[in-house]
C-alpha positions in Angstrom: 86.8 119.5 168.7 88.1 117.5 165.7 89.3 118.9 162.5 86.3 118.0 159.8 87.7 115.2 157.4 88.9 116.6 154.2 88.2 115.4 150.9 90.0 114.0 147.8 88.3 117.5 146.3 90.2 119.6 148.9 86.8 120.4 150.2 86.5 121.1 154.4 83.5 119.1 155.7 82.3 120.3 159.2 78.8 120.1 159.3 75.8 118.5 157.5 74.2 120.9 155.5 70.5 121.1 153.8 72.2 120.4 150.6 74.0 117.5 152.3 70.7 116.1 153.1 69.3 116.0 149.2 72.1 114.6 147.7 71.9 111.6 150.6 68.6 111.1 150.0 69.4 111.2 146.1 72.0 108.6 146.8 69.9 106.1 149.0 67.5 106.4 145.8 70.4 105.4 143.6 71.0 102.5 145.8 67.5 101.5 146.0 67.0 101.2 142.4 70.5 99.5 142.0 69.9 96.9 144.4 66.5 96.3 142.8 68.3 94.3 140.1 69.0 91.6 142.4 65.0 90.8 142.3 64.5 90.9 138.5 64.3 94.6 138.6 65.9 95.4 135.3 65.4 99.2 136.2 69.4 99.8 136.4 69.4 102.8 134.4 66.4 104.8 136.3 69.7 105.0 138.9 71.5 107.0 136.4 69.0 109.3 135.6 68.4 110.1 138.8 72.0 110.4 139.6 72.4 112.6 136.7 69.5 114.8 137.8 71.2 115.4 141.0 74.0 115.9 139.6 72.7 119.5 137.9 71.3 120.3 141.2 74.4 119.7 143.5 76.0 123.1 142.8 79.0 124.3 141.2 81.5 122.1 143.4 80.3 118.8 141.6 79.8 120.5 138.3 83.1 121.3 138.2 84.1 117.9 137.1 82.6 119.1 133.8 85.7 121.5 133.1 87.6 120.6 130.3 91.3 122.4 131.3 93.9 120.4 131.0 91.9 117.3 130.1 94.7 116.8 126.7 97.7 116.6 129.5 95.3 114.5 131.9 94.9 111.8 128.9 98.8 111.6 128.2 99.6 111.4 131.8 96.9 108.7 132.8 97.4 106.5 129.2 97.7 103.7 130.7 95.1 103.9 133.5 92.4 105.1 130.8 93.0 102.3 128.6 93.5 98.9 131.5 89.4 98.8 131.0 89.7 98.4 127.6 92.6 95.7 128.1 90.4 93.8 131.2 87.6 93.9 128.3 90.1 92.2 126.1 90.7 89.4 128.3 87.1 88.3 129.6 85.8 88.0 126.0 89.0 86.2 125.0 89.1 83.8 128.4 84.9 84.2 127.9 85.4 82.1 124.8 87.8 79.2 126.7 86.2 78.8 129.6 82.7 80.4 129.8 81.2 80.2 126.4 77.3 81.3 127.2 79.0 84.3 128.4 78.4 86.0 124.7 75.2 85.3 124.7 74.5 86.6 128.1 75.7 89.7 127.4 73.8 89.9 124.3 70.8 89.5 126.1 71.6 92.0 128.8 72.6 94.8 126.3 70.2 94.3 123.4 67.7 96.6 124.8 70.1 99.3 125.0 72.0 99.2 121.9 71.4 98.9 118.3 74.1 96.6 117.1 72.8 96.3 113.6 73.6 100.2 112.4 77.0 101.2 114.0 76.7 104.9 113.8 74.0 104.7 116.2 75.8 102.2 118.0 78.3 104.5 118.9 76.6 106.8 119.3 74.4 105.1 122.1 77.5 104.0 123.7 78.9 107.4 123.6 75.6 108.8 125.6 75.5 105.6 127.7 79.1 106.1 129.5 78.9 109.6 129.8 75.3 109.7 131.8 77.0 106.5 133.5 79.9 108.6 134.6 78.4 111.9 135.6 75.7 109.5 137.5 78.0 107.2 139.5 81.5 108.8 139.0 80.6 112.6 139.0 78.1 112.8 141.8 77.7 109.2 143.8 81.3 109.3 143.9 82.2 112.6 144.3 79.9 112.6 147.0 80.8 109.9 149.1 84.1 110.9 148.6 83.4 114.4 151.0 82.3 111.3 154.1 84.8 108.7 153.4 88.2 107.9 152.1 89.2 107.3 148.3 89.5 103.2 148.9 86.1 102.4 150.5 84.2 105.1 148.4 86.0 103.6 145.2 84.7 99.7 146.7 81.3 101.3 148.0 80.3 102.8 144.2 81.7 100.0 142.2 79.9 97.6 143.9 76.0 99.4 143.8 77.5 100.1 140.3 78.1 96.3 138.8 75.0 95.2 141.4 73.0 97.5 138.9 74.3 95.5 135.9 72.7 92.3 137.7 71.2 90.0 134.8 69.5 86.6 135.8 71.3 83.5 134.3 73.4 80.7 135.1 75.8 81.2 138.2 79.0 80.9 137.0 78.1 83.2 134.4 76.8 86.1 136.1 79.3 85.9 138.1 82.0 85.8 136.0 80.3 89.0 134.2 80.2 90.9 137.4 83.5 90.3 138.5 85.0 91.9 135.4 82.1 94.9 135.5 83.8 95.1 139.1 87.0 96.0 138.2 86.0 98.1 135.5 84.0 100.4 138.0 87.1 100.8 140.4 89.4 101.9 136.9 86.9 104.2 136.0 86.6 105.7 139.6 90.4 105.2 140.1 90.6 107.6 136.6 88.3 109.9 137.8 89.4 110.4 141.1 92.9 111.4 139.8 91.9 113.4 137.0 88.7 115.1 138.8 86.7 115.3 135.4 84.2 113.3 133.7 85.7 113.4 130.6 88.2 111.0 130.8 86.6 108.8 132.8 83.6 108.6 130.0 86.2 108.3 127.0 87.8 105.0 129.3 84.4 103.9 129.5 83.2 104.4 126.1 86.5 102.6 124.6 86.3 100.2 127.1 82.5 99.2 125.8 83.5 99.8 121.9 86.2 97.5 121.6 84.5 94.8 123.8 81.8 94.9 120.9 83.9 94.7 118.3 85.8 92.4 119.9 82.5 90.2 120.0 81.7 91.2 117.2 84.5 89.2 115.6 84.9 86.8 117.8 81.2 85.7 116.8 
């Protein structure tokens, strides 16, 4: 009989337990609603909630990416990884503004229900609450999940993508594609971040910087 697979956790997986089951099922939910996008289904954030939902309910294995020990050493040894969102953020605004103009105003419209950008303590706030639930949703249980059936690489690939496919927005071609490639790579940073650190935290802070500074770089910009 084979050794079960073990994974990037440390955890032993031999058999397919009840609570294996739920968090599938909570999973194929998360996918559902992501994929929805595709058909004008602007419902991307249901998938969060649910995610974060299951999340609490998953046990004390997946809430242990709450912990904060050690998280000050995490953020000096992983500088660099933490912040290349915020750089790749830097350059699709700034090559936006070359090459794909009615980019701005695409992701205007895709973010204007979500965020107030006219009172900026609220603003950050929102975008505070926004990539934490983002991250414990598709980092700390999606991820962490998969990651107990499959290796780092293709769960990394396999979350980013139902991750960016959830930040679908109709418009031109070009542009959506453009915006999806770059929400893309921000998805495997943030799961590359998390997956070496083992906590939300830093992850959410990558995020969060990672969506402040694109504002304020539009902001200027504009």
């Amino acid at each position: 009989m084979k050794p079960g697979k073990i994974d990037y956790a440390g955890r032993n997986e031999n058999s397919f337990t009840r609570k294996n089951m739920i968090c599938l099922f909570a999973m194929m939910i998360m996918v559902i609603i992501s994929l929805s996008a595709l058909w004008g289904r602007a419902i991307g954030g249901v998938s969060v909630l649910v995610g974060i939902i299951f999340f609490f309910m998953s046990g004390d294995s997946t809430r242990s990416v709450l912990k904060v020990k050690d998280i000050r050493m995490k953020l000096k040894r992983h500088i660099i990884w933490i912040l290349l969102p915020l750089i790749m953020n830097v350059i699709c605004i700034s090559l936006a503004f070359l090459i794909v103009p009615q980019f701005i105003e695409h992701i205007g419209d895709r973010t204007e229900v979500m965020l107030s950008f006219d009172q900026m303590f609220l603003l950050i706030l929102q975008l505070a609450i926004l990539a934490i639930g983002e991250e414990l949703a598709w980092r700390g249980f999606f991820q962490k999940q998969m990651g107990t059936w499959l290796p780092m690489i293709p769960t990394l690939i396999l979350t980013s993508l139902l991750f960016t496919i959830g930040h679908f927005a109709v418009g031109p071609f070009w542009v959506v594609s453009y915006d999806l490639v770059f929400i893309f790579i921000n998805s495997i940073l943030y799961g590359y971040v998390f997956y070496r650190t083992n906590t939300i935290w830093i992850s959410a802070i990558s995020h969060f910087l990672a969506n402040l500074f694109g504002i304020v770089l539009l902001s200027f910009l504009g």
